[in-house]
Kinemage of the C-alpha trace (Angstrom):
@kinemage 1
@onewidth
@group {chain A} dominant
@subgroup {mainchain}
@vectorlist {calphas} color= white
{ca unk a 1} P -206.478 108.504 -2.390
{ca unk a 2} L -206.907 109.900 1.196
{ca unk a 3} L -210.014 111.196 2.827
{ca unk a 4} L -208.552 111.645 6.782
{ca unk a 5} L -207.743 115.368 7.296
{ca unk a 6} L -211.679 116.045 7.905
{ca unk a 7} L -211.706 113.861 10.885
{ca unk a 8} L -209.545 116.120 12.988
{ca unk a 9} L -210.542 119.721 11.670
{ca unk a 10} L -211.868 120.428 15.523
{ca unk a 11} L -209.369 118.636 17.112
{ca unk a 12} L -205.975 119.958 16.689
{ca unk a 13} L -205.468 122.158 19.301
{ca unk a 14} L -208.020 123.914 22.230
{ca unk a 15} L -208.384 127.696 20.503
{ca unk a 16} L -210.910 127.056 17.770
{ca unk a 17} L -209.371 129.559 15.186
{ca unk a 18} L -205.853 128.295 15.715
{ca unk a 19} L -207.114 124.528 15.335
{ca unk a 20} L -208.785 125.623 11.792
{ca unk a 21} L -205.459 126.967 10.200
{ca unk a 22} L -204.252 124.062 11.637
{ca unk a 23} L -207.376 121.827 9.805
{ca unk a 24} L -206.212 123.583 6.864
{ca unk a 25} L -202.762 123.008 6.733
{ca unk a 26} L -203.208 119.312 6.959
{ca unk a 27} L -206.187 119.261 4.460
{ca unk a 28} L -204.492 120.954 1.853
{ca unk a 29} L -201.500 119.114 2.072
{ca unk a 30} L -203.900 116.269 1.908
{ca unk a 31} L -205.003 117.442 -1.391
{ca unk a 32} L -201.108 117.786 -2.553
{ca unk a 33} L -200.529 113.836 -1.680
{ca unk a 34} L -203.574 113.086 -3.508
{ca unk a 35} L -202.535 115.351 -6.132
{ca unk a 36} L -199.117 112.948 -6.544
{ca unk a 37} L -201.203 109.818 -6.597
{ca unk a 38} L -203.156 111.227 -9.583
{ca unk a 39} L -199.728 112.664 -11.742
{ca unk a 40} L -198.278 109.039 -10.578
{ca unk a 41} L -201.722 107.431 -12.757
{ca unk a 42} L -200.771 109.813 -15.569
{ca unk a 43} L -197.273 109.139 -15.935
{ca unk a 44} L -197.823 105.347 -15.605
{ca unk a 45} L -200.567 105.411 -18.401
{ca unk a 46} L -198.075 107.355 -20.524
{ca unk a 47} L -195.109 105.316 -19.576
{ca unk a 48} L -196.968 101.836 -21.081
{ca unk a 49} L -198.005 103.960 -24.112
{ca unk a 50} L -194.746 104.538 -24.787
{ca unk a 51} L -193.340 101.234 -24.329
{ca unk a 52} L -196.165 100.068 -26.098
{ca unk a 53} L -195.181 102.421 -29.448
{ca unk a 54} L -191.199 101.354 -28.857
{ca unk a 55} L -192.044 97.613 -29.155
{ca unk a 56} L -194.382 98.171 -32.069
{ca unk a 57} L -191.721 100.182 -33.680
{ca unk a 58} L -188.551 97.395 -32.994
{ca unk a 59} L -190.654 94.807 -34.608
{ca unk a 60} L -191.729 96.710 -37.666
{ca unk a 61} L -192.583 97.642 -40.346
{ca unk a 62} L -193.153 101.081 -39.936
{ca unk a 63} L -197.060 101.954 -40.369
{ca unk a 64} L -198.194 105.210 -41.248
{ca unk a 65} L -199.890 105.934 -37.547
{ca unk a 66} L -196.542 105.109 -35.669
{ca unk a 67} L -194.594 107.504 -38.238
{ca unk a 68} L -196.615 110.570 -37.467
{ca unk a 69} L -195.262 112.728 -34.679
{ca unk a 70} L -196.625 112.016 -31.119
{ca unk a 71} L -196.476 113.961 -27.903
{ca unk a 72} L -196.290 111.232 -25.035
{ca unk a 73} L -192.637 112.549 -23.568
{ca unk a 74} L -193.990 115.993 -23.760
{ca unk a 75} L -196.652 114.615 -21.555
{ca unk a 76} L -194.732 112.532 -19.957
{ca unk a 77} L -192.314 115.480 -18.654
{ca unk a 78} L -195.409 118.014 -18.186
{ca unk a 79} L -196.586 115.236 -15.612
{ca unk a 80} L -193.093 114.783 -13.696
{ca unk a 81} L -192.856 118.263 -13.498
{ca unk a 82} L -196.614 118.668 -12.138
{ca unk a 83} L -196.178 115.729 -9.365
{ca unk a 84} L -192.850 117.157 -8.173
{ca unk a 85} L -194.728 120.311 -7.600
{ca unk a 86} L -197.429 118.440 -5.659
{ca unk a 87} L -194.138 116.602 -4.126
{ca unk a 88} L -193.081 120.404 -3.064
{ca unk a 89} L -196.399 121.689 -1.538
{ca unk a 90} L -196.479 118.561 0.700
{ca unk a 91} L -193.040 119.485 1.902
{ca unk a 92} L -193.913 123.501 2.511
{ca unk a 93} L -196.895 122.187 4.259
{ca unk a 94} L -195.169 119.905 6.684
{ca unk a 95} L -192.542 122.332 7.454
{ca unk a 96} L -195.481 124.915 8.104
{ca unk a 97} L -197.068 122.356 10.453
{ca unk a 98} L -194.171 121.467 12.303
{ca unk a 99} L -193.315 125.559 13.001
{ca unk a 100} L -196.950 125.800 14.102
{ca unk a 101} L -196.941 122.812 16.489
{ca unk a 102} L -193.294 123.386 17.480
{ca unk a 103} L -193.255 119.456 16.986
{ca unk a 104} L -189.777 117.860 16.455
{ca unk a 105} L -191.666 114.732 15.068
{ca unk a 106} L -193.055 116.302 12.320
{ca unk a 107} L -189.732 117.950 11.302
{ca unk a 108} L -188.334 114.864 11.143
{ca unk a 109} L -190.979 113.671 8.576
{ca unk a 110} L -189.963 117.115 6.030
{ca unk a 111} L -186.237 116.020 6.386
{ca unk a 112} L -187.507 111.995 5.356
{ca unk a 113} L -189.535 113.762 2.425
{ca unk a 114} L -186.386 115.729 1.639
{ca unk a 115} L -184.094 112.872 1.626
{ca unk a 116} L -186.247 110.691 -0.604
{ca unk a 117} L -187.349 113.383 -3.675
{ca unk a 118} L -184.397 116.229 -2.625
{ca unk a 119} L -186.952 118.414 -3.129
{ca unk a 120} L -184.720 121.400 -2.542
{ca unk a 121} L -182.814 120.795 -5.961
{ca unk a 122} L -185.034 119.604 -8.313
{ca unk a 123} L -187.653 122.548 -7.476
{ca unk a 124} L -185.446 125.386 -8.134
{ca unk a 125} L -184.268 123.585 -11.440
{ca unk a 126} L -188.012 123.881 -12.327
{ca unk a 127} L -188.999 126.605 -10.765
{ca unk a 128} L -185.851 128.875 -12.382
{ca unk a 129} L -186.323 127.155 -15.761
{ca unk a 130} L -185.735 130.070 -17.657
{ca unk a 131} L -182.015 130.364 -15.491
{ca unk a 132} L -181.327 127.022 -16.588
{ca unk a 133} L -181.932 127.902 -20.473
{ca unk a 134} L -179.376 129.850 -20.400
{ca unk a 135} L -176.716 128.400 -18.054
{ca unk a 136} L -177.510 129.955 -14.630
{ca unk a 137} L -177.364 126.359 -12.414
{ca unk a 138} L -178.157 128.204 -9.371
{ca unk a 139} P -178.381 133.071 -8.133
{ca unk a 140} L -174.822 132.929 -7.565
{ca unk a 141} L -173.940 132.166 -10.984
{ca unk a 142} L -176.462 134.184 -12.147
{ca unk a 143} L -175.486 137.427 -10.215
{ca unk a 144} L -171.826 136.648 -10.986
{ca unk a 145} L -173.051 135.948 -14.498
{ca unk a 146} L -171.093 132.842 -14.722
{ca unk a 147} L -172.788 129.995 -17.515
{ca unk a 148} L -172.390 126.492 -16.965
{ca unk a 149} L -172.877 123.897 -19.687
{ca unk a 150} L -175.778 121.480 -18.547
{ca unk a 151} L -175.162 118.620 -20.124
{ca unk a 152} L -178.885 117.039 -19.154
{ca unk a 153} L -181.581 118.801 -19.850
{ca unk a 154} L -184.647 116.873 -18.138
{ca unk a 155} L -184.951 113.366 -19.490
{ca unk a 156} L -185.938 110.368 -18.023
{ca unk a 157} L -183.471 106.859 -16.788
{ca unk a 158} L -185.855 104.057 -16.398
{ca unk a 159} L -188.789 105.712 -14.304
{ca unk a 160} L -186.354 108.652 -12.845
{ca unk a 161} L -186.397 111.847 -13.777
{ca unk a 162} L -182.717 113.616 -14.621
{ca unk a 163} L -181.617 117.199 -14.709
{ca unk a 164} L -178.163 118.240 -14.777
{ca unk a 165} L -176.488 114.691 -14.592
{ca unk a 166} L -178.365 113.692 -11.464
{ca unk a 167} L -181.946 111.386 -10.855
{ca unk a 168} L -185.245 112.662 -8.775
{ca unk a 169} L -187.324 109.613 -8.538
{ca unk a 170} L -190.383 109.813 -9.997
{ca unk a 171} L -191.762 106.075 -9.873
{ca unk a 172} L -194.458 104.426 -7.889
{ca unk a 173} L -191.742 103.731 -5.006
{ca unk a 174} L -191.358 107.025 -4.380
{ca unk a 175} L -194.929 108.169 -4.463
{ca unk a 176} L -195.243 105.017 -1.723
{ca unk a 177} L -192.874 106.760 0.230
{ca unk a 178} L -194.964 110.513 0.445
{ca unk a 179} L -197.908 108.151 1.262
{ca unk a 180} L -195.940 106.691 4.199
{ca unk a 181} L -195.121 109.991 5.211
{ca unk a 182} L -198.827 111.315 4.968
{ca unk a 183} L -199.896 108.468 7.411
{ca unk a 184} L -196.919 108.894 9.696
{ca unk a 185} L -197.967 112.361 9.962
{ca unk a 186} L -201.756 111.149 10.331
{ca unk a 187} L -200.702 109.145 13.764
{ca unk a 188} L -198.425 112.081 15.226
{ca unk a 189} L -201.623 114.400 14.704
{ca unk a 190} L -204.433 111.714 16.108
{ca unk a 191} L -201.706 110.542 19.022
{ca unk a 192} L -199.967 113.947 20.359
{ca unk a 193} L -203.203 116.155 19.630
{ca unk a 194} L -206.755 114.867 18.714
{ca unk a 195} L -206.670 112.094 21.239
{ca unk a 196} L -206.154 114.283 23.944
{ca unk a 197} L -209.518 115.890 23.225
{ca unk a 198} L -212.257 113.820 24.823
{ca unk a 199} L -214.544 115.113 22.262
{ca unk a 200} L -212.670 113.376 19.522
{ca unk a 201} L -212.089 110.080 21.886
{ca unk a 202} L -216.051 109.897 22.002
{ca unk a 203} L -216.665 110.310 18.575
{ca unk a 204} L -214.364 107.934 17.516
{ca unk a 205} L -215.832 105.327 20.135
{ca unk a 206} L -219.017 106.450 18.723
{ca unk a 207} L -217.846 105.077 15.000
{ca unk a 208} L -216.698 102.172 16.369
{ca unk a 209} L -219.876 101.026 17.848
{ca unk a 210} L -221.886 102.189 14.698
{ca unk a 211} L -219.037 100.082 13.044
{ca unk a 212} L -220.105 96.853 15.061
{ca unk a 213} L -223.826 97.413 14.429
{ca unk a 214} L -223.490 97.533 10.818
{ca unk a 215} L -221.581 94.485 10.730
{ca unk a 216} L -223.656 92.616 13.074
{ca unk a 217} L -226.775 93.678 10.520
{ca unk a 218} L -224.898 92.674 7.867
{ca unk a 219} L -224.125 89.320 8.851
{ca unk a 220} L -227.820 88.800 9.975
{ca unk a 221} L -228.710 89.655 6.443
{ca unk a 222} L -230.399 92.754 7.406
{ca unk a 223} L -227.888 95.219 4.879
């Protein structure tokens, strides 16, 4: 879980009200990554359940409490669906940022995010759910009223997610990849903009020295 966005909530740009949209752009996307990491702990908790119940099942017999019905891949696709939304804010809220900034650095981070989750595609599957119910794979067809069999119909391939014949990760890899992101974004904001503040430069040389002092107490044996 992160806890950075607070350090730079003064520190983003010289007009105060303009650096505190900025502070809460990054802090809510904040939020969103953590918001993945959590989903990622549910769908990995789920994930063992399940593989838990298949093993217990291929080695039978079959005991009353494994024949009754259970709901893990309902919550198992509830969960996917909840971090790819999480997935999706972070990617609004970078694209927001970089517009603000005007910073080509940060719109190359949105088109990494992109790349990795293709955000784009599986968000309007979710988001147009009830379109894909009955055939409409994207508002052309649907204006044109054209229905197209989809053969897949969310399931999962290993730790992916599938819709329509094609995978959205949904594993720890990729949530290791918005983290990456998050930081990468992190150092463009403390580089290009805080540290040219010299009210951030002393406060983080102020941290530093507390830093020293409680390590130099601790190994005294004073803390």
């Amino acid at each position: 879980m992160f806890d950075l966005a607070t350090k730079y909530v003064f520190y983003l740009d010289r007009d105060h009200k303009k650096s505190l949209e900025l502070f809460l752009l990054l802090s809510t996307l904040e939020k969103y990554v953590n918001g993945a990491v959590l989903e990622m702990g549910r769908l990995e908790t789920t994930r063992v359940t399940i593989d838990k119940r298949i093993i217990a099942l291929q080695k039978g017999p079959l005991w009353p409490g494994l024949m009754k019905r259970n709901f893990e891949l309902m919550r198992l696709g509830c969960d996917t669906h909840f971090f790819f939304v999480c997935v999706d804010k972070c990617y609004k809220l970078l694209h927001q940022l970089a517009r603000e900034l005007n910073d080509s650095d940060i719109r190359k981070l949105k088109k990494k995010l992109d790349k990795v989750f293709d955000i784009k595609t599986i968000r309007n599957h979710l988001e147009h759910i009830d379109e894909r119910c009955i055939g409409y794979l994207n508002p052309e067809d649907r204006r044109n009223r054209l229905k197209k069999p989809i053969q897949d119909f969310g399931n999962f391939i290993g730790s992916d997610f599938s819709f329509n014949n094609k995978k959205f990760p949904s594993n720890k890899q990729s949530l290791g990849e918005l983290q990456k992101i998050y930081r990468e974004l992190i150092k463009i904001l403390h580089d290009k903009y805080a540290s040219k503040d010299r009210r951030f430069v002393e406060n983080e040389q102020n941290e530093k020295r507390i830093q020293l002092i409680q390590k130099a107490l601790k190994k005294a044996g004073f803390v």
